[in-house]
N, C-alpha and C positions, 0 to 999 in steps of 0.2 A: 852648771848650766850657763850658756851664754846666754847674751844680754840681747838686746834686740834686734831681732831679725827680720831682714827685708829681701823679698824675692825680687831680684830686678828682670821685666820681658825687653830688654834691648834689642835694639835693629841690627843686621850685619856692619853698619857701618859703625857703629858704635858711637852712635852722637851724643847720646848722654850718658861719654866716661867720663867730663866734669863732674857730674849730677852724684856718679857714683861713689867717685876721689873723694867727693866732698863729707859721703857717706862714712867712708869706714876711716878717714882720719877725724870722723866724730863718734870712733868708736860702736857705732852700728856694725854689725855682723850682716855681710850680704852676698846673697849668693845670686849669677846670673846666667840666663836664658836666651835663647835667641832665634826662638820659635816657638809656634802653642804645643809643640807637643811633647816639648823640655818640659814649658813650665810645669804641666799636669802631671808631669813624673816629678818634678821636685815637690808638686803639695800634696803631691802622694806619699814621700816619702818622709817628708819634714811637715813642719809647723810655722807659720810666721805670721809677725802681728803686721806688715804692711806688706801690699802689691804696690810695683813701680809699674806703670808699662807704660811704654814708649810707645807712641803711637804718629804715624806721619801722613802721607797720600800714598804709601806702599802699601801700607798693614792695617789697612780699615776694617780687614776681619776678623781683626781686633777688641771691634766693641763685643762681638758674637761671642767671644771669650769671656767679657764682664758678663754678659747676661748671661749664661753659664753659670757661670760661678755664683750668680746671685738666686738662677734658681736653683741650685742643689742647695740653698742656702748656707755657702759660704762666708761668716762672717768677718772675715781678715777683710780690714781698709784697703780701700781700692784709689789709687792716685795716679792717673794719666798724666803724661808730661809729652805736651801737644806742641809738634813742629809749627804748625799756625791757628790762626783765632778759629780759623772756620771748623775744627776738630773741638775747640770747648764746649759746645750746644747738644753735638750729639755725642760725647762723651756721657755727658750727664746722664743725656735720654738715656743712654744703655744702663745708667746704674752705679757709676764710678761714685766715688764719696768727696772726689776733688781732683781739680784739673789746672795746670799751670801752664804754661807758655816754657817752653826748654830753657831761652836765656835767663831763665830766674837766676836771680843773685843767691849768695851765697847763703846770705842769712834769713833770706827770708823763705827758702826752700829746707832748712832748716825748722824754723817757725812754723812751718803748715805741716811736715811731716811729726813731729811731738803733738801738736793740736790734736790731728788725727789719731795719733796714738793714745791721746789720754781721752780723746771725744769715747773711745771704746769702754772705757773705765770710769766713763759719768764726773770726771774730774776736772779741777782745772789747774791743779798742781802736779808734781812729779812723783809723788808719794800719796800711800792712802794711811789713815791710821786704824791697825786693827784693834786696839786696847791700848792703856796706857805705858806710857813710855816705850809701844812697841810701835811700827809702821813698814808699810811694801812698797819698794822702790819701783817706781817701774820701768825703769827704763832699764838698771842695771838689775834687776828683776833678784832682789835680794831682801829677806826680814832682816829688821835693826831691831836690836833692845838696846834702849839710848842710843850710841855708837857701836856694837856687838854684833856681828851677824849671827844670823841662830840659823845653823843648817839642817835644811828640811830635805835633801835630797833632792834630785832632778824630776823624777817623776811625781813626788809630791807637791814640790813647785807648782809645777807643769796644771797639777787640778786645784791650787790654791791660786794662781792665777788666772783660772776659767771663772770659776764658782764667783770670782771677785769681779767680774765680766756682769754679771747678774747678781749683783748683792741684793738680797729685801726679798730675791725672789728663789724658790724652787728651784733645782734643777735634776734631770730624771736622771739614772743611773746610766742609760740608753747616750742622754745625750752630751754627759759629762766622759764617755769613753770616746765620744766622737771630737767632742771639743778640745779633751786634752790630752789624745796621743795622735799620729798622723795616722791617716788609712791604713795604714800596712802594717799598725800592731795588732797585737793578738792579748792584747788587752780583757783579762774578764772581769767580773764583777764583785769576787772576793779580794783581786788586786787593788780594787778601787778602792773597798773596805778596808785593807790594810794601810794603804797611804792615808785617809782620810783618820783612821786608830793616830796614826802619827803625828798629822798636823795637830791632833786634840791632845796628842800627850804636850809637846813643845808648846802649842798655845793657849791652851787651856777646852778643856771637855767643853766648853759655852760656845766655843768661837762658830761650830759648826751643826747646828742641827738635822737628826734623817727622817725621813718618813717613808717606810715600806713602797705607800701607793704615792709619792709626790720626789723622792729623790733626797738631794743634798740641799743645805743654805747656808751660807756663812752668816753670822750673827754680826753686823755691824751698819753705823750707819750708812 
């Protein structure tokens, strides 16, 4: 499974291909767009834990896109990288989760995009700990025992990473198929049962509780 992925909505003119350089020589997996109606066929087809979109006085139609995507309730991070100040007030308004100015330096466009990414995961470290000596990387989206990866498969992953999205809480089988395959699988609900059989043999039968009428949980703090 790759590590974290970011869909970037760039302009023709590709003004923020620093933005991006900076991206995937830190290891970020990223894929880019250059109209709204790429991107909707990329998160059609894929999954990913950030939105980049570039937004300038061209592509104000732009925000129309966030709201969008916030009421189908899409919950991937949403991060505008604004040509000027006057684009950060109604970024917000539409719904974005964060909004920079494009000359962001290096490190600090770094800094706000992990923030966002663990803000999803209720954390404030790079790791969650599921039991002991074991924990979920999330950036390189990998379980450790001590130092050991324990591989659980891409699709399993895929719903141990959601369910961890909502820890403490339920999640319905409805919206755990939506959460952790893109639109366009064909995902059923014995499938779900089978990954979910797996993650409890590798971590133990506790880690994940079910309930007919309420879905999935992961059992941790």
């Amino acid at each position: 499974m790759k590590a974290v992925k970011i869909l970037v909505l760039e302009s023709n003119d590709s003004s923020i291909s620093q933005i991006i350089e900076i991206l995937e020589s830190n290891d970020f997996y990223v894929d880019i767009c250059c109209n709204n109606n790429e991107f909707l066929e990329c998160i059609y087809n894929n999954l990913y834990d950030l939105y980049l979109i570039n937004i300038n006085e061209k592509s104000l139609p732009r925000f129309q896109l966030i709201k969008l995507l916030n009421d189908y309730k899409d919950i991937t991070m949403k991060m505008v990288i604004a040509s000027i100040p006057n684009i950060i007030k109604p970024s917000f308004l539409s719904g974005c989760d964060e909004c920079v100015i494009r000359n962001i330096d290096e490190d600090e466009i770094l800094l706000r995009i992990k923030a966002l990414i663990r803000r999803q995961y209720k954390v404030y470290t790079d790791s969650i700990v599921l039991k002991e000596n074991t924990k979920y990387e999330i950036f390189s989206k990998k379980v450790l025992k001590n130092k050991d990866e324990i591989i659980l498969g891409d699709k399993a992953l895929l719903i141990l990473d959601y369910l961890l999205k909502f820890r403490g809480y339920y999640v319905s089988t409805q919206s755990l198929e939506k959460g952790a395959y893109p639109a366009n699988s064909n995902s059923k609900m014995g499938v779900i049962r089978f990954h979910i059989h797996k993650i409890r043999q590798l971590l133990g039968n506790d880690i994940i509780s079910s309930s007919r009428v309420n879905g999935y949980k992961i059992n941790i703090k």
